[in-house]
C-alpha positions in Angstrom: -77.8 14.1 154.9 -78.4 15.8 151.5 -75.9 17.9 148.9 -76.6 20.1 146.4 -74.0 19.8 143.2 -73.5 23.5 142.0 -71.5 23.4 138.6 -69.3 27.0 139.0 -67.9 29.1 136.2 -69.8 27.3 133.3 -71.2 29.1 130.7 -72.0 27.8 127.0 -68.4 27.1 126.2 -66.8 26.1 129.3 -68.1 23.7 131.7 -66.7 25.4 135.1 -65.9 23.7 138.3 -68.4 21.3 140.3 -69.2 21.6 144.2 -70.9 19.4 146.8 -73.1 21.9 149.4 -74.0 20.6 152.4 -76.1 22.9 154.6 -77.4 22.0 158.2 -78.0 23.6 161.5 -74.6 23.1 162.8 -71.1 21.8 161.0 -70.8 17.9 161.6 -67.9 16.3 163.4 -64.9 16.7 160.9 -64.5 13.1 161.0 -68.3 12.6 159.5 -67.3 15.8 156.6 -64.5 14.1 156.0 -66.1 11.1 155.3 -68.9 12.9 153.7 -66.7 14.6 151.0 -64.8 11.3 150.3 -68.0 9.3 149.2 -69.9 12.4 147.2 -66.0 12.6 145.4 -66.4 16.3 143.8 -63.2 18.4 143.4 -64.3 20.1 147.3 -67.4 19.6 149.4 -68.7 22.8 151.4 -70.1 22.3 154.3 -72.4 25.5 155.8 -74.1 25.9 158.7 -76.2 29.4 159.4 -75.1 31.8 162.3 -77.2 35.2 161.9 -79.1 36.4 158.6 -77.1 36.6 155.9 -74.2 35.1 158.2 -72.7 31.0 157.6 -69.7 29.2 159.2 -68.2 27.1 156.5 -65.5 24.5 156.0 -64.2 23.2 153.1 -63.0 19.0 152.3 -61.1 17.6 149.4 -62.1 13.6 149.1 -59.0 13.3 151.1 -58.2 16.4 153.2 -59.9 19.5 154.5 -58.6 22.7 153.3 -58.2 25.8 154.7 -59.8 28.0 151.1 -61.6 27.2 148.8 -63.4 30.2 146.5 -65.5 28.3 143.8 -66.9 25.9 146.8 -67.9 29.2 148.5 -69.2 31.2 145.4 -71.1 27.0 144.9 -72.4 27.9 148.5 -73.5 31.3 147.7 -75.4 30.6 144.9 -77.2 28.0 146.4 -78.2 29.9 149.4 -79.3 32.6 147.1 -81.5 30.1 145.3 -82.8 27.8 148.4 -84.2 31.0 150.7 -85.5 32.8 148.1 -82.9 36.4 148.3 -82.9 37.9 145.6 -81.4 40.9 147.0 -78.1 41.9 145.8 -76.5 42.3 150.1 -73.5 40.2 150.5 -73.3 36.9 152.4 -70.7 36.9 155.0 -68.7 33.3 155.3 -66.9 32.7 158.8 -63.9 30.9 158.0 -60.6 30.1 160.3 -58.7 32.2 157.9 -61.0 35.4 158.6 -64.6 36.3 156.6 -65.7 36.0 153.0 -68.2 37.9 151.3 -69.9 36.6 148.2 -72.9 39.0 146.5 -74.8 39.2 143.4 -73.4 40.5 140.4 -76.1 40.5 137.2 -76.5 36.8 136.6 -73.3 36.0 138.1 -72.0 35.8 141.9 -69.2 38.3 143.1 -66.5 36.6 146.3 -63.8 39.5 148.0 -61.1 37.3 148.7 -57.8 38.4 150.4 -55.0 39.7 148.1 -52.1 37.1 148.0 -48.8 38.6 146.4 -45.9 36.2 145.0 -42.6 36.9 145.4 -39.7 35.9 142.7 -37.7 32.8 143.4 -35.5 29.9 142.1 -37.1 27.1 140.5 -37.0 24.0 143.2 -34.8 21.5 141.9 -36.6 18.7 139.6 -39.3 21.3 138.8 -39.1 21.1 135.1 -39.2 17.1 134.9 -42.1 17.5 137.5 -44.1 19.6 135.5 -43.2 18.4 132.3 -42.8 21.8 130.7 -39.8 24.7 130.3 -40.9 27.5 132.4 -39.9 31.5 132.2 -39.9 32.3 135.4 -41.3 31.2 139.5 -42.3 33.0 142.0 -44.3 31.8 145.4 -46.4 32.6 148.2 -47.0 31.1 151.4 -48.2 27.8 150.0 -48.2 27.7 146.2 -46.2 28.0 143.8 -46.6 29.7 140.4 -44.6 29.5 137.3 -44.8 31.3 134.1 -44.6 29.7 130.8 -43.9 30.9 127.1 -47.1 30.7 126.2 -50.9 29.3 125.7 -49.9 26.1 124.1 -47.3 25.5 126.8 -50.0 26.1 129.6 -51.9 23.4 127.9 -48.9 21.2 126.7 -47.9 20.6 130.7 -47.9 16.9 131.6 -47.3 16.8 135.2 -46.0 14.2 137.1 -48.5 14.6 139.9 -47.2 11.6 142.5 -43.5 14.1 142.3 -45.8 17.2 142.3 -47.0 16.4 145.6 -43.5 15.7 147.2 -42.4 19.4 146.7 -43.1 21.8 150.0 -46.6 23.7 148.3 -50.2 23.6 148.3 -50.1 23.7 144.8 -48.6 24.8 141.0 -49.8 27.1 139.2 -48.9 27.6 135.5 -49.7 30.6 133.5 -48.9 32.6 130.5 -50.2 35.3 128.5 -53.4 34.6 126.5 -52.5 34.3 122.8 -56.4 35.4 122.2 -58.0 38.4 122.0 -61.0 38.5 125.2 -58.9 36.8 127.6 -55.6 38.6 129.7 -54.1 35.6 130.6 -54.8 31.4 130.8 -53.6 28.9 133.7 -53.7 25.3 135.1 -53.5 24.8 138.3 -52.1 21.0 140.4 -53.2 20.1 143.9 -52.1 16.5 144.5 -50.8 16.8 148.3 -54.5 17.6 148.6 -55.4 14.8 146.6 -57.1 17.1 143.5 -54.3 16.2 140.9 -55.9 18.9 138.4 -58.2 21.9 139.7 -61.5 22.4 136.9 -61.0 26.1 138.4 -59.4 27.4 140.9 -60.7 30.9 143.0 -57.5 31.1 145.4 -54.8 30.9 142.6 -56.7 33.5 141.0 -55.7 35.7 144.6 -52.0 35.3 143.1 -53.0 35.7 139.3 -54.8 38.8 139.5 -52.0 40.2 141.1 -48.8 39.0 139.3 -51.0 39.8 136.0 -52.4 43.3 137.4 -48.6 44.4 137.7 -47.2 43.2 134.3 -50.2 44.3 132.2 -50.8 47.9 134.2 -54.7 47.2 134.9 -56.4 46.1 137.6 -59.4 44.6 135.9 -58.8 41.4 134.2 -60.2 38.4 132.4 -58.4 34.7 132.7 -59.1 31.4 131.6 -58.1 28.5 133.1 -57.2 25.3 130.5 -58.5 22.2 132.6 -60.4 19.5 130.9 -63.8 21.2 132.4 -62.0 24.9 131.6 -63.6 28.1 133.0 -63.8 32.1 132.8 -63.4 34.4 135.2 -63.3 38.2 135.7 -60.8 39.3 138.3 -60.6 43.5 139.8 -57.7 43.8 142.4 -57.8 46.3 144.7 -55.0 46.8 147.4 -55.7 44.3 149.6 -58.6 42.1 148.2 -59.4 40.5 145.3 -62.5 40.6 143.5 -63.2 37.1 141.8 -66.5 37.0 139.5 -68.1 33.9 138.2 -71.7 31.8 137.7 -73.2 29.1 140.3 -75.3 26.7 138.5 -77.5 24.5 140.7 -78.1 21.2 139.3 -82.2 20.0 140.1 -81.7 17.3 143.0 -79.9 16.7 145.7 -77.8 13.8 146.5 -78.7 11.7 149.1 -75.5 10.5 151.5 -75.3 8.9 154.5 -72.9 10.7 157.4 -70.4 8.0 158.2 -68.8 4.5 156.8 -71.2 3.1 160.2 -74.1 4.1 158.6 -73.6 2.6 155.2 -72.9 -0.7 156.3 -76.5 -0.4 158.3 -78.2 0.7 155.4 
C-alpha cells in the first residue's frame, strides 16, 4: 500500500497542515485504515477510493480514531487527484462521505472545498474550562461537537497552554480559541485542540473554520474573510459563507514520493 504526504495551507511563511492519501480501488477494512493511519502518524490519513469520474468515497483516520470530517485531508485528496490523473480542469470533485457530499475544485493555484455551514450557539463556560485551557476567555459558544471560545486577543490565542489529558475529558470534539487579529491582512486568528481524537493541537483545521466563518461573518458584517490559525506549523485561509455552506480556500502541496506501508501489524511482522 502506498501514501502520498500533501503538506495543505503552506505558503512561504506558513508551513500548513500535512496529510497521508491513500488511494485504491476500493476502501480497506477499517481495521487495516486504522492501522494504516496509526503507523504513517500524520495529523489525518484519507483514504479514497473512485466511484464514477470525478466521483470518490472517502474516510478519514486520526493515528488513533476515525473521524467523521476532516476538510484539509479532503482539500490533501483533492490536490492530489488533480495532480496524479492529470485534470487540469477547474470541475469540482464530488467526495461521498457518511455525513453527505463534498465538493473540492480549482481555484487559481489554490484548491476551493464547500463545506456545510455549522452555526454556534452562546453558552456557559463548562466548569474547569479556564484551568483546562490555561487562558481567560470572553465569551463560549458551541455546536454539536466543538466548542469555541473567544479570547481578548492575538497574544492570548497564542499564550494558551492547554491541559490536553483534561481537554479530552470535557463532552466535545474539540476547542477552538479565537480572537480578532491584531494585524492588518488577516480578520481573525485561532488554535484549535483535539485530544479525545488523539491530535492534541490541529496544524489547521477546515471544519472549525465551518464555525469561524460564521461566528466572524456576523460580528464583522462580511461574508468574505481571511484567518490565520497560530499552531507551531500555522496556516492561512480565505473563508466566503454563504447561507448554508462554507467556502474554505487553501493550497495542496504534494511532496515527490510516496510512502511505502504495509496494511496490517500481520504483515510487518512477515516482512
Amino acid at each position: 500500500m502506498r501514501a502520498w504526504l500533501v503538506d495543505t495551507f503552506t505558503d512561504g511563511e506558513f508551513l500548513g497542515n500535512p496529510a497521508a492519501v491513500v488511494l485504491g480501488d476500493d476502501l480497506p477494512d477499517a481495521g487495516v485504515m486504522q492501522s494504516v493511519a496509526h503507523r504513517l502518524a500524520q495529523p489525518t490519513t484519507a483514504f479514497v477510493a473512485p466511484v464514477a469520474p470525478g466521483e470518490y468515497r472517502i474516510r478519514w483516520f486520526t493515528p488513533h480514531k476515525e473521524i467523521n470530517l476532516c476538510g484539509h485531508a479532503t482539500i490533501a485528496s483533492a490536490g492530489f487527484l488533480y495532480e496524479a490523473t492529470g485534470d487540469g480542469r477547474s470541475v469540482p470533485l464530488r467526495f461521498v462521505t457518511g455525513n453527505g457530499p463534498l465538493y473540492t475544485s480549482r481555484a487559481g493555484d489554490r484548491i476551493a472545498i464547500d463545506m456545510p455551514r455549522a452555526d454556534v450557539t452562546p453558552c456557559a463556560p463548562p466548569d474547569g474550562l479556564r484551568e483546562a485551557l490555561g487562558t481567560d476567555f470572553v465569551s463560549c459558544a458551541s455546536s454539536s461537537d466543538d466548542l469555541l471560545i473567544e479570547v481578548a486577543s492575538e497574544a492570548a490565542v497564542v499564550a494558551a497552554s492547554p491541559r490536553f489529558a483534561v481537554l479530552a475529558e470535557f463532552p466535545y470534539r474539540g476547542h477552538i480559541v479565537t480572537a480578532a487579529a491584531d494585524r492588518s491582512d488577516v480578520d481573525f486568528v485561532s488554535r484549535t485542540f483535539f485530544p479525545s481524537l488523539g491530535v492534541d493541537e490541529d496544524q489547521v483545521c477546515v471544519s472549525a473554520h465551518c464555525k469561524l466563518g460564521p461566528y466572524w461573518g456576523d460580528r464583522l458584517g462580511t461574508s468574505r474573510l481571511s484567518g490565520l490559525q497560530l499552531s507551531e506549523r500555522g496556516g492561512r485561509l480565505e473563508v466566503e459563507v454563504g447561507h448554508d455552506r462554507v467556502k474554505i480556500y487553501g493550497t495542496a502541496r504534494l511532496r515527490p514520493s510516496p510512502v511505502v506501508v504495509p496494511e496490517t501489524d500481520e504483515a510487518v511482522a512477515r516482512g
